[in-house]
NURO-635407 format. One line per field, with one value per residue (C-alpha): residue number from 1; residue in three letters; x, y, z negated. Coordinates in Angstrom, 2 decimals. Each point is the difference from the previous one (the first is absolute). Layout:
resi = [NUM, ...]
resn = [ALA, ...]
X = [X, ...]
Y = [Y, ...]
Z = [Z, ...]
***
This chain:
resi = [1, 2, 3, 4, 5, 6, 7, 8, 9, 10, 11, 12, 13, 14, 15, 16, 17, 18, 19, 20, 21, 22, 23, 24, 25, 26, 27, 28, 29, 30, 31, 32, 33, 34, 35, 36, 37, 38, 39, 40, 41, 42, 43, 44, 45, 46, 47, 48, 49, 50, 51, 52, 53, 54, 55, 56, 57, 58, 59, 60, 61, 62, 63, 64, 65, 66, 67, 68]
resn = [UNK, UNK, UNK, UNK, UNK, UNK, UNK, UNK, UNK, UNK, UNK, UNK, UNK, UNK, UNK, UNK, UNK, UNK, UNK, UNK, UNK, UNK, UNK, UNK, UNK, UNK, UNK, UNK, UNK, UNK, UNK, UNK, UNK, UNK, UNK, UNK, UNK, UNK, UNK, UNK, UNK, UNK, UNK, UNK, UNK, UNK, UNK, UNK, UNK, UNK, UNK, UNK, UNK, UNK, UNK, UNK, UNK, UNK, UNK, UNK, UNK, UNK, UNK, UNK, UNK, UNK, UNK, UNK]
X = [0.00, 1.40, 0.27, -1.24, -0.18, -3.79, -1.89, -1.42, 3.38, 1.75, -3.21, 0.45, 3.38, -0.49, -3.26, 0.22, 3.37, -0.01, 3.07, 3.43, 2.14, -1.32, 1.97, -0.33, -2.44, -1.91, -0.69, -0.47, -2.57, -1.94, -0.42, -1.20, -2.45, -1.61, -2.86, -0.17, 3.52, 0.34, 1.63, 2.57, 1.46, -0.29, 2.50, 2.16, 0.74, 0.39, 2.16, 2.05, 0.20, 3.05, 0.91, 0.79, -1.63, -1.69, -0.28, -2.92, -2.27, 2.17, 2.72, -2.49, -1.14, 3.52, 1.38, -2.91, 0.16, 3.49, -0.88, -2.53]
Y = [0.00, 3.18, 2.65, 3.36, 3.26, 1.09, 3.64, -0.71, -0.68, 3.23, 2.24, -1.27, 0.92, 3.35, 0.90, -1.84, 0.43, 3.71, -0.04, -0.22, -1.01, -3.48, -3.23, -3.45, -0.34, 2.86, -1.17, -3.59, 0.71, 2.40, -2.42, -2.84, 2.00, 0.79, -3.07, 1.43, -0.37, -3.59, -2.22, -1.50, 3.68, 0.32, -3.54, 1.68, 3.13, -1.52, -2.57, 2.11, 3.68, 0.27, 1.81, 3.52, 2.92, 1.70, 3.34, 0.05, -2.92, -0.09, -0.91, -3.21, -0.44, -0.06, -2.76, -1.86, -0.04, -1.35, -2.99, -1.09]
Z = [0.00, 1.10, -2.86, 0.71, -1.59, 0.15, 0.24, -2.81, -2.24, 1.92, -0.90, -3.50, -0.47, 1.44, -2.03, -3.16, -1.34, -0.03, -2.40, 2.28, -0.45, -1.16, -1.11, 0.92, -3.09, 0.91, 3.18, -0.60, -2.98, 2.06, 3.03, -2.26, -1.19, 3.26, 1.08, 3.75, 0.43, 1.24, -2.49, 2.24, 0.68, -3.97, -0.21, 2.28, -1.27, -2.98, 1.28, 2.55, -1.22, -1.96, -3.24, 0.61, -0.32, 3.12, 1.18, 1.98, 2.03, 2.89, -1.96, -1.07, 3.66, 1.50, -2.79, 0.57, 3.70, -0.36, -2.33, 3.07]
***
């Protein structure tokens, strides 16, 4: 199964976590918490995005892309 990064998960990240920039944590707890978000994007975010701290949801896109 191909993994791909949805609109849904990309709106998220730009609406919801309105706090930048935003850790791993931050951004991993605020995706689980989201039902509409499908929960094999949730697994692999939480899986794939590694520990850092991010400066905006580009930053998130681009080292998610990478990991695909």
């Amino acid at each position: 199964m191909e993994t791909t990064i949805s609109k849904e998960w990309t709106t998220h990240i730009r609406e919801h976590i309105v706090k930048w920039p935003a850790t791993r944590d931050d951004i991993v707890t605020a995706c689980n918490n989201l039902e509409h978000v499908p929960e094999h994007e949730r697994k692999f975010v939480t899986e794939n995005l590694p520990e850092d701290t991010y400066a905006n949801p580009e930053e998130v896109t681009k080292v998610l892309m990478e990991k695909m």
